[in-house]
C-alpha positions in Angstrom: 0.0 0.0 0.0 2.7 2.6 1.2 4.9 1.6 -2.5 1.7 2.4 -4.3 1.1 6.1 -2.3 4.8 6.9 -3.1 3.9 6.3 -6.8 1.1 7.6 -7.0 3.1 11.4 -5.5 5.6 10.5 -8.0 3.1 10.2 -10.8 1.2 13.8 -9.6 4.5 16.1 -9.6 5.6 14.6 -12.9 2.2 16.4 -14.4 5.0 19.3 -13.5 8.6 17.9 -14.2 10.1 17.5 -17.3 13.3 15.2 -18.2 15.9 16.6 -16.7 18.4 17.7 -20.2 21.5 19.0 -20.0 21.1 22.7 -19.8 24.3 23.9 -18.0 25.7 26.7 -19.2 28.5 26.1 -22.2 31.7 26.2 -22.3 31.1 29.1 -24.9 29.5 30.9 -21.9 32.4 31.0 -19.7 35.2 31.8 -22.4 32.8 34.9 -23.1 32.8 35.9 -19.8 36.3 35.4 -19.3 36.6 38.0 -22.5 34.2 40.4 -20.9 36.8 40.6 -18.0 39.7 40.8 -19.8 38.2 43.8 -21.7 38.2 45.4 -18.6 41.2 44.9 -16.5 43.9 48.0 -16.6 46.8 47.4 -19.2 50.0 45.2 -18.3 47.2 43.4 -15.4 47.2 39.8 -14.6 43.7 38.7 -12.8 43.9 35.9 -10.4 40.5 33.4 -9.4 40.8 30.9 -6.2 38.5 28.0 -6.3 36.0 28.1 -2.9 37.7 26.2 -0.2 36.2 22.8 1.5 34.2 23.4 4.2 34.5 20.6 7.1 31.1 19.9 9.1 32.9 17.8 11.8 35.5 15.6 11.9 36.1 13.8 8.4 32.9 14.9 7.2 33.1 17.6 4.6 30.3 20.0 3.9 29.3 19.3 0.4 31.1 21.3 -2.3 30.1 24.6 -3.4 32.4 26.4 -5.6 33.1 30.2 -5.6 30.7 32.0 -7.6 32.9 34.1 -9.6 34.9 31.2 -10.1 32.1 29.1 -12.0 30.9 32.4 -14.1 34.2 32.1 -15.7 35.4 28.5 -15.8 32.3 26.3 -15.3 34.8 24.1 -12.8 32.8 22.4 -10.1 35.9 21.0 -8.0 37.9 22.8 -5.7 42.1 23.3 -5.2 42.0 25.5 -8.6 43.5 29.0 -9.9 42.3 30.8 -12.7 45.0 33.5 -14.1 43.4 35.5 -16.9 45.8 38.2 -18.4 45.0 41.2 -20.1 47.6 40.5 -22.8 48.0 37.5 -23.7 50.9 35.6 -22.0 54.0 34.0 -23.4 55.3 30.9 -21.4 57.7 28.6 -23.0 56.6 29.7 -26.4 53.0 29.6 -25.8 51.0 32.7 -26.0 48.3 32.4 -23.2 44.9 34.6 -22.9 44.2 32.6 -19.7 45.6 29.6 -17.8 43.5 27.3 -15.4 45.4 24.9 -12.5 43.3 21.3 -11.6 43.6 19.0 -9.4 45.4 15.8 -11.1 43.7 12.5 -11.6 43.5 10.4 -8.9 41.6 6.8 -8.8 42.2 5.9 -5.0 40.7 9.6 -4.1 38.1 9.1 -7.1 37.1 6.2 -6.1 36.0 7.4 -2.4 35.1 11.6 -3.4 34.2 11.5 -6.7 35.6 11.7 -10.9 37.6 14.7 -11.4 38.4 16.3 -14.9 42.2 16.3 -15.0 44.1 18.1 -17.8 42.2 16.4 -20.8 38.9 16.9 -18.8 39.1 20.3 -18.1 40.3 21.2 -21.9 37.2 18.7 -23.5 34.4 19.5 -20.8 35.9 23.2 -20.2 36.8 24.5 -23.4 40.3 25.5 -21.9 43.3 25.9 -24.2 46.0 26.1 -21.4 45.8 23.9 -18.3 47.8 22.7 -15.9 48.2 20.7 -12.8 47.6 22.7 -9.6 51.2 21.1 -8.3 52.4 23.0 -11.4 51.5 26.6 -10.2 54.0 27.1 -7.3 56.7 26.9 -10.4 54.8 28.2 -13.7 56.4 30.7 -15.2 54.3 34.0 -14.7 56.3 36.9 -13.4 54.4 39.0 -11.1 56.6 41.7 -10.4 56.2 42.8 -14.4 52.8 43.5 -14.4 51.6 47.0 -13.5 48.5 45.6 -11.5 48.6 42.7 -9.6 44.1 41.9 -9.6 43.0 39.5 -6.9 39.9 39.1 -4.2 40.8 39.1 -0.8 41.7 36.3 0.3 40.5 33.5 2.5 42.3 33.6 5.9 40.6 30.6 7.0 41.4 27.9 5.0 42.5 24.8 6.1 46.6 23.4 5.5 45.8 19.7 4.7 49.2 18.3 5.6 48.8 15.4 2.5 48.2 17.6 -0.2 50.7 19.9 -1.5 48.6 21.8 -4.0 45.6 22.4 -1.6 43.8 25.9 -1.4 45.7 26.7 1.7 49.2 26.0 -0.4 48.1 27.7 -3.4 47.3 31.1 -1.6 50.7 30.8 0.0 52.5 30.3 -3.6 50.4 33.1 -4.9 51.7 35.2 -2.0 55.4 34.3 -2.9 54.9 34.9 -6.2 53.4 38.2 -5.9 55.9 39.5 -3.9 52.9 40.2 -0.7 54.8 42.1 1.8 55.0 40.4 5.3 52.9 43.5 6.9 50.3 43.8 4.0 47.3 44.9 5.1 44.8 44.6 2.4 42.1 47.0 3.8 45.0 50.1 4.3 45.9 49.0 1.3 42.6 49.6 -0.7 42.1 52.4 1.5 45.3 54.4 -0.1 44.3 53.2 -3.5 40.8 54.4 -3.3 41.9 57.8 -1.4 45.3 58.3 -4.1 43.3 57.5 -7.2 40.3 59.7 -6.5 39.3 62.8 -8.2 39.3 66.2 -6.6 35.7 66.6 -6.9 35.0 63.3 -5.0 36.4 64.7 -1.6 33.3 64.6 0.2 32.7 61.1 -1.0 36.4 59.7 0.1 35.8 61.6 3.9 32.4 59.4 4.0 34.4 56.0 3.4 37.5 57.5 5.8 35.2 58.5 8.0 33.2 55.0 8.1 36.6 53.2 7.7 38.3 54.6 10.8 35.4 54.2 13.2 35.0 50.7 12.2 39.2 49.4 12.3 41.1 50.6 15.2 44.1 49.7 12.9 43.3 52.0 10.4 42.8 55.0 12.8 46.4 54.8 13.9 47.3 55.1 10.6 48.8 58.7 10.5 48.5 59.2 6.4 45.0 58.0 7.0 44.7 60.7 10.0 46.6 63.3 8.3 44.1 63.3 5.1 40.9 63.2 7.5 42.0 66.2 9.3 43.7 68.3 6.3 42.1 71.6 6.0 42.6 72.4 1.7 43.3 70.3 -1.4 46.6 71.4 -1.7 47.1 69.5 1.4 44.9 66.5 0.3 47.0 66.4 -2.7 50.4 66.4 -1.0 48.5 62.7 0.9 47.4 61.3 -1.5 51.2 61.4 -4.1 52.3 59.9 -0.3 49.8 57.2 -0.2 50.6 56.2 -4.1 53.9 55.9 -3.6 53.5 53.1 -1.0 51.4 51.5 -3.1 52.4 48.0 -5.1 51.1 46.5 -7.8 48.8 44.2 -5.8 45.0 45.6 -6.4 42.3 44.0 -4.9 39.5 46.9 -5.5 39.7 46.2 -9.6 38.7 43.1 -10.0 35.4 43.1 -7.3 34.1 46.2 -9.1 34.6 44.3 -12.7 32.8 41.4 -11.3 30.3 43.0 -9.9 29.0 44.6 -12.8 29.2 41.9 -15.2 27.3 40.2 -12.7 24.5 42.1 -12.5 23.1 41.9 -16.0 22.0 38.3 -16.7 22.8 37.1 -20.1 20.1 34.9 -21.8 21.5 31.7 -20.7 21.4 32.8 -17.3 17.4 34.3 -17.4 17.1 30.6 -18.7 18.6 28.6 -15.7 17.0 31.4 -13.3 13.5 30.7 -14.4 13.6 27.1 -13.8 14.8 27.8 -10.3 12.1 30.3 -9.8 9.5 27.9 -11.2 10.4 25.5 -9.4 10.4 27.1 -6.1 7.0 28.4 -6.9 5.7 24.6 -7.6 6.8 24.3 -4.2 4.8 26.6 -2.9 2.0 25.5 -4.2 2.4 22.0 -2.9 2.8 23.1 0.1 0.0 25.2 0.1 -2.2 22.2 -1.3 -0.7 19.8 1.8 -0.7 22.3 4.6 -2.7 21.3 7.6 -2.4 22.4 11.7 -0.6 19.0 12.9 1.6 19.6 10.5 6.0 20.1 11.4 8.1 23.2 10.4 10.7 20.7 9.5 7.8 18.6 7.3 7.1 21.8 5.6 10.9 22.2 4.6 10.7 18.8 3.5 7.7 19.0 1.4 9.5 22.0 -0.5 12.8 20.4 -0.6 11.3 17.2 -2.0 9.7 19.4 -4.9 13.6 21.0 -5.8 14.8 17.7 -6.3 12.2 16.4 -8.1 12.8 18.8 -10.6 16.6 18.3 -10.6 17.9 21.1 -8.5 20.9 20.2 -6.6 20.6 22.4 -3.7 18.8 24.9 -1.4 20.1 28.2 -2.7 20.5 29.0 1.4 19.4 27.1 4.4 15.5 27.2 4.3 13.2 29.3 6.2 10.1 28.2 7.7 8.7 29.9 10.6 4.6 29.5 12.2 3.7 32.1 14.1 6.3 34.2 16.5 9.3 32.5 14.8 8.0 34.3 11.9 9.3 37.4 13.2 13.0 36.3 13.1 14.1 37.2 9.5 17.0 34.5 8.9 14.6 31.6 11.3 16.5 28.2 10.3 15.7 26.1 13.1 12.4 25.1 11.5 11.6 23.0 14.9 8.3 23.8 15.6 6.3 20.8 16.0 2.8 22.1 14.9 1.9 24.9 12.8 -1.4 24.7 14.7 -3.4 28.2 13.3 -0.5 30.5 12.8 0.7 32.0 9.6 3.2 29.9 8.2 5.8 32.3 6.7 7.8 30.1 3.8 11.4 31.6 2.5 13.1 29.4 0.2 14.7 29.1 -3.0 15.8 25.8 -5.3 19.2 26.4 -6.6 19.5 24.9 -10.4 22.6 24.7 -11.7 24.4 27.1 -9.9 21.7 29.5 -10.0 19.3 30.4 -7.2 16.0 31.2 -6.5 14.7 33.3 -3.5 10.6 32.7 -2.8 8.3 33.9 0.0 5.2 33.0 0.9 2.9 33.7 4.0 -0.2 31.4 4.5 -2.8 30.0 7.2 -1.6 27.0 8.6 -5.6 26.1 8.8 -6.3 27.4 5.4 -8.4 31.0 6.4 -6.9 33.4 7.2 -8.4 35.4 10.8 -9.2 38.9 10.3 -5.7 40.1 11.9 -3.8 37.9 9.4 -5.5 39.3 6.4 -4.9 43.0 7.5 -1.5 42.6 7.8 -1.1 40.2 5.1 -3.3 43.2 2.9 -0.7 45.6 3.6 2.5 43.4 3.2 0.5 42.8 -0.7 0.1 46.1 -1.6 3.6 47.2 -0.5 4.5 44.4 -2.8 2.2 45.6 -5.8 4.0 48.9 -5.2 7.4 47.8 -5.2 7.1 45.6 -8.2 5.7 48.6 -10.3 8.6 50.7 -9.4 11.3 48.3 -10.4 11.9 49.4 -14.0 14.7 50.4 -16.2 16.4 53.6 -14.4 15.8 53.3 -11.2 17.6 52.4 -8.1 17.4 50.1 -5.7 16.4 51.9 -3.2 13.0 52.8 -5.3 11.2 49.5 -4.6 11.7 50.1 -1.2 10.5 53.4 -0.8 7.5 52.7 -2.2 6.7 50.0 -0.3 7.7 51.6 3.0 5.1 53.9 2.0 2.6 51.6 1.7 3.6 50.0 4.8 3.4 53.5 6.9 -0.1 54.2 5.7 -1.4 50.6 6.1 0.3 50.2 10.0 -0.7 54.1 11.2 -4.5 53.3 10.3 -4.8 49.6 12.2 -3.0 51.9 15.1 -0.1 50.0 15.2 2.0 52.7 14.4 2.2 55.8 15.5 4.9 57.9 14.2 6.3 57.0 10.2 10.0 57.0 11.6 9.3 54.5 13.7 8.3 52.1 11.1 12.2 50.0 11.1 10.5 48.8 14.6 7.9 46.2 12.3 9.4 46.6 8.8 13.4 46.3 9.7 14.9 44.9 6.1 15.3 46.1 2.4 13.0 45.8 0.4 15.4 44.2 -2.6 18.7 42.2 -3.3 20.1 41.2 -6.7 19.9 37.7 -7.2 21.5 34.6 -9.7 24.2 32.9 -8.6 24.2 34.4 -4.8 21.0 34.5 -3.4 22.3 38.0 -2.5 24.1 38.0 -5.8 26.9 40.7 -7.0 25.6 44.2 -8.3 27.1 48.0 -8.6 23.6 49.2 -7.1 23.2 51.8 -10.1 20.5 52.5 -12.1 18.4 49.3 -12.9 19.4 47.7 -16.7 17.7 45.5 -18.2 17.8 41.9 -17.7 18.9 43.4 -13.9 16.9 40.7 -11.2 15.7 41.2 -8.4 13.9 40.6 -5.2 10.7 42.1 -4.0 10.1 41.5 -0.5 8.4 43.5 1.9 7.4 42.1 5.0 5.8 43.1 8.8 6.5 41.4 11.7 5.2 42.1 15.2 6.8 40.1 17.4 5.5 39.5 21.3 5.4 42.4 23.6 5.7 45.3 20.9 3.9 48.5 21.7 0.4 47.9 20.0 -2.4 45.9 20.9 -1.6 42.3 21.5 -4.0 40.4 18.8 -1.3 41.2 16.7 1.2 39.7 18.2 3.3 36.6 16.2 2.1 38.0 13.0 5.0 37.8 10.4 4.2 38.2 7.0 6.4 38.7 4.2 5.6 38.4 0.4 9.0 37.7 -2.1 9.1 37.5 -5.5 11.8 37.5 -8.1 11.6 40.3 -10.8 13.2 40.3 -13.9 13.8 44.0 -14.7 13.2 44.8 -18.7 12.9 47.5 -21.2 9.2 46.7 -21.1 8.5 46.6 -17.8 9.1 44.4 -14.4 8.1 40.5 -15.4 7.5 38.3 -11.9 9.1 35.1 -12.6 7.4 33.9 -9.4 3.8 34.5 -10.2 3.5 30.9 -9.6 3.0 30.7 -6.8 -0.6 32.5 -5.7 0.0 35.6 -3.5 -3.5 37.2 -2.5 -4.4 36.2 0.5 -7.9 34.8 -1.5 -5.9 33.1 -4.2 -4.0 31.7 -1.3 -6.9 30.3 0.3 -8.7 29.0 -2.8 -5.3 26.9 -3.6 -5.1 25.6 0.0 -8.5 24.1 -0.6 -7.3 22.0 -3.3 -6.6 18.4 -2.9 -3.3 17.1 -2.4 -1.4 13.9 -3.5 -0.1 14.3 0.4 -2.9 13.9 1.9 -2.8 10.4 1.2 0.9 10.1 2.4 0.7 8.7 5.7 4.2 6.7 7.0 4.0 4.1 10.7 4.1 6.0 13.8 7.5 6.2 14.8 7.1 4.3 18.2 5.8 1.2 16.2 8.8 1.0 14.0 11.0 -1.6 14.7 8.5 -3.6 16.7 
């Protein structure tokens, strides 16, 4: 009986899946990216890419793998213990003339055999697309002079990487070549160092701009305000004396740059090529599909953590690998804590049910909210709130179009949210509102949930999040029926030369196409496993 339930739920949510195909971005994709960055990068530059690190969980368990995200969008490499030098022109090494080199891990069958294939030099140059690749034991050596470039471009790096003692070309050993090789001076500090670049390379105009980011960079480092160049600039009284600093501050400067190549990444990062919109709609759709199961299954008795699993199930019925981030599902109070990943609640009982989650398909991830009655009807209190936390929504969506910022969205839906909370007489003065509404309205999102972006005007093929939310937790200063209501509404807007297109529409999100789907039957209600204290027996 149980084997023919579990086909009969495999049978329903195929009406939805299709064969999973192999839609991962192409090698073509990456090369093209890897262009758009060379195009870029100051003359005489040489950019350097580090593979994520491996994450240990405890022990000699490992975290599973998640490579760096700017490290995929130009390589398509999924294993870890890898460099990516791209220069800006190209390269000779022993006769070769190199655009871009990438390091691998070699082959290994004994490690294979227990951790998984790994593409090796053929692999990486037939899967890949690469030209010139090497073994990562190769990089310590390879002849690439870094004291000849002009700019040195790198991303900070990870101070927290672990030295495994059996591998000589780990992460860990590769930074510490790279260091060598580049010459890193044994006091470097990287954020004094940016600081100095930033301060020496502005323009004279910008001087109220630079005292903003002193200003905010000295309060926050103790380091830094010792500094006396620092000190000197933020107390000099004329440019003449600002210019005398800064021709100080350049001359200590090297050729190692790591304010470049963030600022390159982030805005090629920000507008989604086709392929991308492509991979990012599956995600979304997917993470709306699980919404809607959920909303179909939902029932009082039922488990925050049975919830997450019900939306979980959906991703990888559809072939996503991951959670694009650890999934949020809060009843009730635990609603009102905006990152809520325990998800232990053991009945939802007749609290809203607030649902933040987001499949992660190839790389790329989805980020979808929903708020719904854990009984299916939602009390008057829920739907005033929930009413508010809509229209906020409606408003933000309408002002996310081509030219505007990202702090339009919000403002609008702040303003929504002032109005809406000042006339049930929970609020009672507009600058108070942070108290029940304490987040941005939007992020960028693709292959971060809170993805890379410039935050200038909006492009198009710019995405986004629109996600507005109130939450009134126990003991705020309004009249208690409202207290444990969380509501927040999120959906993922593609930004266009035509207007804002949800992605996410899905999934319903007014509160009576909420209620309508939660009367629908579901394939779970039929699901029912032994009670735990008969198993066994």
């Amino acid at each position: 009986m149980l084997r023919s339930i579990l086909l009969t739920i495999v049978a329903v949510f195929s009406l939805h899946a299709q064969e999973v195909s192999n839609d991962y971005l192409t090698p073509a994709f990456h090369e093209g990216r890897r262009q758009a960055v060379r195009s870029q990068m100051p003359p005489n530059s040489v950019a350097v890419f580090f593979a994520n690190p491996v994450r240990n969980r405890a022990n000699d368990v490992n975290f599973h793998y998640h490579q760096d995200p700017n490290f995929y969008y130009l390589t398509g490499l999924k294993e870890p213990h890898a460099v990516l030098l791209i220069y800006k022109e190209a390269e000779v090494v022993d006769g070769v003339a190199m655009d871009d080199v990438l390091f691998v891990q070699q082959r290994d069958p004994l490690r294979e055999q227990w951790d998984g294939y790994r593409l090796g030099i053929a692999g990486a140059k037939e899967k890949l697309g690469f030209s010139n690749v090497f073994f990562n034991t190769e990089f310590a050596e390879f002849k690439t002079d870094f004291d000849r470039f002009d700019q040195v471009l790198f991303f900070d790096l990870n101070n927290d990487v672990r030295d495994d003692a059996r591998n000589d070309a780990d992460l860990f050993s590769l930074i510490n070549s790279f260091r060598k090789k580049a010459n890193f001076p044994a006091d470097f500090n990287l954020e004094k160092t940016s600081l100095y670049r930033y301060i020496a390379t502005s323009e004279a105009q910008s001087s109220a701009n630079v005292a903003q980011v002193l200003t905010r960079s000295l309060r926050a480092n103790k380091d830094l305000a010792d500094d006396e160049l620092l000190t000197a600039y933020q107390s000099a009284i004329n440019e003449r004396q600002r210019t005398e600093l800064k021709q100080q501050m350049f001359a200590q400067l090297t050729n190692l740059n790591s304010q470049t190549l963030p600022m390159i990444m982030d805005g090629l990062r920000e507008i989604k090529l086709p392929e991308e919109v492509a991979l990012l709609k599956k995600a979304i759709y997917i993470s709306a599909v699980g919404q809607v199961e959920v909303m179909k299954a939902m029932h009082p008795n039922m488990s925050e953590r049975e919830i997450q699993g019900i939306h979980e199930f959906v991703f990888k019925k559809y072939g996503a690998e991951y959670e694009g981030y650890p999934s949020i599902v809060g009843g009730g109070h635990n609603g009102c804590v905006l990152h809520y990943i325990t998800n232990d609640k053991p009945t939802v009982g007749t609290d809203l049910v607030l649902m933040d989650l987001g499949a992660e398909y190839h790389n790329y991830t989805a980020d979808v909210t929903r708020t719904i009655p854990a009984d299916g009807t939602f009390s008057a209190e829920q739907r005033a709130i929930y009413d508010i936390v809509y229209e906020a929504q409606e408003a933000g969506i309408a002002a996310s179009v081509v030219g505007a910022s990202m702090r339009t969205p919000h403002y609008a839906s702040v303003e929504v949210i002032v109005t809406g909370l000042m006339a049930l007489g929970i609020l009672h003065d507009a600058s108070d509102v942070r108290k029940f509404f304490p987040h941005g309205t939007s992020h960028y999102l693709g292959l971060d949930v809170h993805d890379a972006g410039t935050y200038s005007p909006f492009q198009h093929n710019t995405l986004i999040t629109v996600e507005p939310g109130i939450y009134i937790p126990e003991d705020s200063p309004c009249d208690p029926k409202w207290w444990g209501i969380a509501v927040r509404i999120e959906d993922d807007i593609l930004i266009t030369n035509d207007g804002p297109i949800n992605l996410s529409a899905y999934a319903p999100r007014t509160a009576d196409g909420i209620e309508a789907m939660m009367r629908e039957t579901s394939v779970l209600d039929a699901f029912v496993l032994p009670e735990l204290d008969s198993l066994g027996q």
